[in-house]
N, C-alpha and C positions, 0 to 999 in steps of 0.2 A: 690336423693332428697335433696333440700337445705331447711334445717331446722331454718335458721337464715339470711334473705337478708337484704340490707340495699341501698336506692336510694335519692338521694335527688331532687326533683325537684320542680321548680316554688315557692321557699320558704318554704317547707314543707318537714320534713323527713317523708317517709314509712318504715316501718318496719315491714317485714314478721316473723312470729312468731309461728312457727311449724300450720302452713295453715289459722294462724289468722293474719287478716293485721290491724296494728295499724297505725294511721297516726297523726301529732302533728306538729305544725309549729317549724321550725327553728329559736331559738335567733339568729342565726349569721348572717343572712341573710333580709338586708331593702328588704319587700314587696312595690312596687309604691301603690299597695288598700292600706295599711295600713299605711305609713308615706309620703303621696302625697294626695293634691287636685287636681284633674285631672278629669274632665265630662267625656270625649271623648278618655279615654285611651286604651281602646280597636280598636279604629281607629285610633289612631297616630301610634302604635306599629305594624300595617300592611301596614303603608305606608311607614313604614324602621325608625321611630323617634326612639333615642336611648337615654337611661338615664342611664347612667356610675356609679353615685354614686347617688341612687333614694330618696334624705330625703329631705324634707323641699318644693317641690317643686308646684308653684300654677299655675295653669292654668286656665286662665276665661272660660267657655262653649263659649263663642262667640271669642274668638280668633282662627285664621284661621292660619295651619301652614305647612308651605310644605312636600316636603320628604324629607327622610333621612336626618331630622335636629339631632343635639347632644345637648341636653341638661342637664346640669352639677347641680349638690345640689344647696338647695338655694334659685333656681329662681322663680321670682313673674315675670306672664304676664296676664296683667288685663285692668283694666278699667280705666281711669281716671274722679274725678267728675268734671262736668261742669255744666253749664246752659243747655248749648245743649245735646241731646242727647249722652247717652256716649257711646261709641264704642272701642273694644279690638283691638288690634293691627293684623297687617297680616302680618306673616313669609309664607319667600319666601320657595325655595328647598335647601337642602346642607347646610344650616346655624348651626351653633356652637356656644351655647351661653356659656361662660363661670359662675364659681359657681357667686351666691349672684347677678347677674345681674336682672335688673327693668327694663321691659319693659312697660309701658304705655300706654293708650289711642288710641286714631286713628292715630295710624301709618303703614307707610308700613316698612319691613324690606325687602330687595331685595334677590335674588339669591347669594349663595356665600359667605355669610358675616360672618364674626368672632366679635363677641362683647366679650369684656375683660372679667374679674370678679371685680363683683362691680360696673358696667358701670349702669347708669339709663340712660337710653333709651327714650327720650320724643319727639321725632325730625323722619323724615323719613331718610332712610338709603341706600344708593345706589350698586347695584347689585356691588360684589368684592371689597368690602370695609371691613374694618378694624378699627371697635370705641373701646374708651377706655372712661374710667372718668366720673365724675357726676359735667355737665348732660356732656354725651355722645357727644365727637366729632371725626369724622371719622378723622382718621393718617395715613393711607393707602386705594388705589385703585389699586387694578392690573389689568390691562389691559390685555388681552388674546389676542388683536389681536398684527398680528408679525409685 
C-alpha cells in the first residue's frame, strides 16, 4: 500500500496522503482558464488547437478557427471597431500563429498559414502563405502543386 503518491495533472498537484487526497493547483504550470480569454476553449482543444505557451492569450467568442491551429503567448484575435457591424476574423485549418500576433476584424485567414510574432493581421490572408510585420504582409506562398 502507497502511503504517499504524487501526480500532476491538468495544472494541479494531487497528493495522496495515507488514504486522504489533497489537491492544490500547481505555481509552475500556466492554466489556459486562469491566464487566457478564451469563450470556446473547450471546443478548440477537441478540434486539435494547441497553445504551446498558454499566458496572455484573447480570443473573441465570435471568431471562427480551424483545426489543429498553434497558437503561441500573447495573441489578441478579436474585433475590429467600425461603423458597420463588427465581425472577428475566420482561421482556416493547420494555421500557426506566432507570440504577440493581432489579428482583427473581418477577415479570413486561409489553410496553411504561418503568421510571424508581432504581425497585426487587418487584411485577408491566402491558403500557404507566410505574413510577417505591422500591418501584416504576406513574404511567402507555397505552392503544393508539382
Amino acid at each position: 500500500m502507497k502511503f504517499i503518491s504524487f501526480c500532476k495533472e491538468d495544472g494541479r498537484i494531487k497528493l495522496n496522503l495515507f488514504g486522504i487526497k489533497i489537491v492544490f493547483p500547481n505555481p509552475l504550470i500556466n492554466r489556459l482558464e486562469d491566464c487566457c480569454c478564451i469563450e470556446n476553449l473547450k471546443y478548440l482543444k477537441k478540434i486539435g488547437t494547441k497553445f504551446p505557451h498558454p499566458t496572455g492569450i484573447v480570443i473573441s467568442k465570435d471568431a471562427k478557427i480551424g483545426k489543429n491551429c498553434m497558437i503561441f503567448q500573447n495573441v489578441t484575435i478579436g474585433i475590429r471597431s467600425t461603423k458597420e457591424k463588427a465581425k472577428a476574423p475566420r482561421i482556416g485549418d493547420n494555421v500557426k500563429i506566432f507570440a504577440g500576433a493581432i489579428l482583427l476584424g473581418d477577415i479570413t485567414i486561409g489553410d496553411n498559414v504561418t503568421i510571424g510574432a508581432g504581425a497585426v493581421v487587418l487584411d485577408n490572408i491566402p491558403d500557404n502563405a507566410t505574413c510577417v510585420g505591422n500591418p501584416a504582409k504576406v513574404i511567402k506562398i507555397i505552392n503544393n502543386e508539382g
